[in-house]
Structures are given as structure tokens and as C-alpha cells.
N, C-alpha and C positions, 0 to 999 in steps of 0.2 A: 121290731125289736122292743123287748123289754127293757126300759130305763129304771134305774133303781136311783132314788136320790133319797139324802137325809130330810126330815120335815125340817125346813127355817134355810136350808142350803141359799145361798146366796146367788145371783145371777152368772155369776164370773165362774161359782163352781158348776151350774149347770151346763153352763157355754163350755167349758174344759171339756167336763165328763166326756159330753157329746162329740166333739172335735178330737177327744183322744181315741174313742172307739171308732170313729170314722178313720183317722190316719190310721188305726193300726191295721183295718180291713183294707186300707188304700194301699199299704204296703206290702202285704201280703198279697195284694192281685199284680202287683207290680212284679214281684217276685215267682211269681206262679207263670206269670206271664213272659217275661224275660227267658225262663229257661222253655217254655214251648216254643219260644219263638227262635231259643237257641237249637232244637230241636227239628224243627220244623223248617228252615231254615232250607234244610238242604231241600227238600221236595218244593221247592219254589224258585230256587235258584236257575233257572232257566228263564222264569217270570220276571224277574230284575233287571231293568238295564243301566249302567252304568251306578250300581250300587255292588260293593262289594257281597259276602255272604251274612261276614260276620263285622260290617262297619258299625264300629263302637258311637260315631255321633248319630247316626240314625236311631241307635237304640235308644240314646240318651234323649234325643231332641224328643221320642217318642215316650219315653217313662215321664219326664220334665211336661212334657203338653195334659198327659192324661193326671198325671199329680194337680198339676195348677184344675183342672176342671173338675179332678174328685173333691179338692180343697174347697172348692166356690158351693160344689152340690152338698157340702155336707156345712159348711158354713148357712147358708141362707136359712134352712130347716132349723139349725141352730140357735141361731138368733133370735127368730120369732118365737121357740119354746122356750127362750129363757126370758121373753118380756110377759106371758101366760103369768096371773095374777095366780097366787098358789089357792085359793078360797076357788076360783073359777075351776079350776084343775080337779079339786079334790072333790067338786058337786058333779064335772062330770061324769069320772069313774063310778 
């Protein structure tokens, strides 16, 4: 992924940037994902025991796990790019 920042941007704005295009792909798989899984659903329903088709906390407790873990995987990358001195950044490119 190509990152675009302003030259002088501040640490808290590159930490945002980052974090917002990470949630907004994290919602979107969430979403993509929910309805396949709404979808899909019935070809597995034999596979299931004692889980409903369409039990709403399995979905949730599943969207909620995978959120907390895409938050952590895009947090950590995060962080270390917004502590990158901008002088080190700019000799590498």
C-alpha cells in the first residue's frame, strides 16, 4: 500500500492515517464476510451441532474476535511507522 502523507505531518497524524485505512478494509472484510457466511450457511448446516443456522452471537462473537485481531495487526505496523524519523524515510525512497 501506498501511504501518502503531507511533508512535516505529525506522528498522531500518521498513526490515524494508518489506522483509518486499516479499519476501513477491516470493515469491509467483515462485511463481505458476514453475508458469505450468511450465504453459505445453509451448505454447512449438517456440519453444525448444536449451533443454530443463523445464531446471531456466533456471528458477533466471530466479527468482535477477528476485529480485535485486525486492530492489533494494523496497530503494531502503525506505530513503528510513525516513530521512522522523516530525514531516514526520505534518503530511503
Amino acid at each position: 500500500m501506498a501511504y501518502v502523507w503531507r511533508l512535516g505531518a505529525r506522528r498522531q497524524d500518521v498513526l490515524a492515517s494508518i489506522l483509518a485505512e486499516g479499519t476501513r478494509l477491516t470493515l469491509m472484510g467483515l462485511a463481505v464476510g458476514a453475508i458469505c457466511a450468511a450465504v453459505l450457511s445453509r451448505v454447512v448446516a449438517n456440519l453444525l451441532y448444536g449451533v443454530t443456522v443463523y445464531d446471531p452471537l456466533t456471528y458477533c462473537a466471530a466479527a468482535v474476535l477477528l476485529a480485535v485481531v485486525a486492530s492489533i495487526a494494523v496497530y503494531l505496523p502503525a506505530r513503528s511507522a510513525s516513530r521512522v524519523d522523516p530525514m531516514v524515510a526520505l534518503r530511503y525512497d
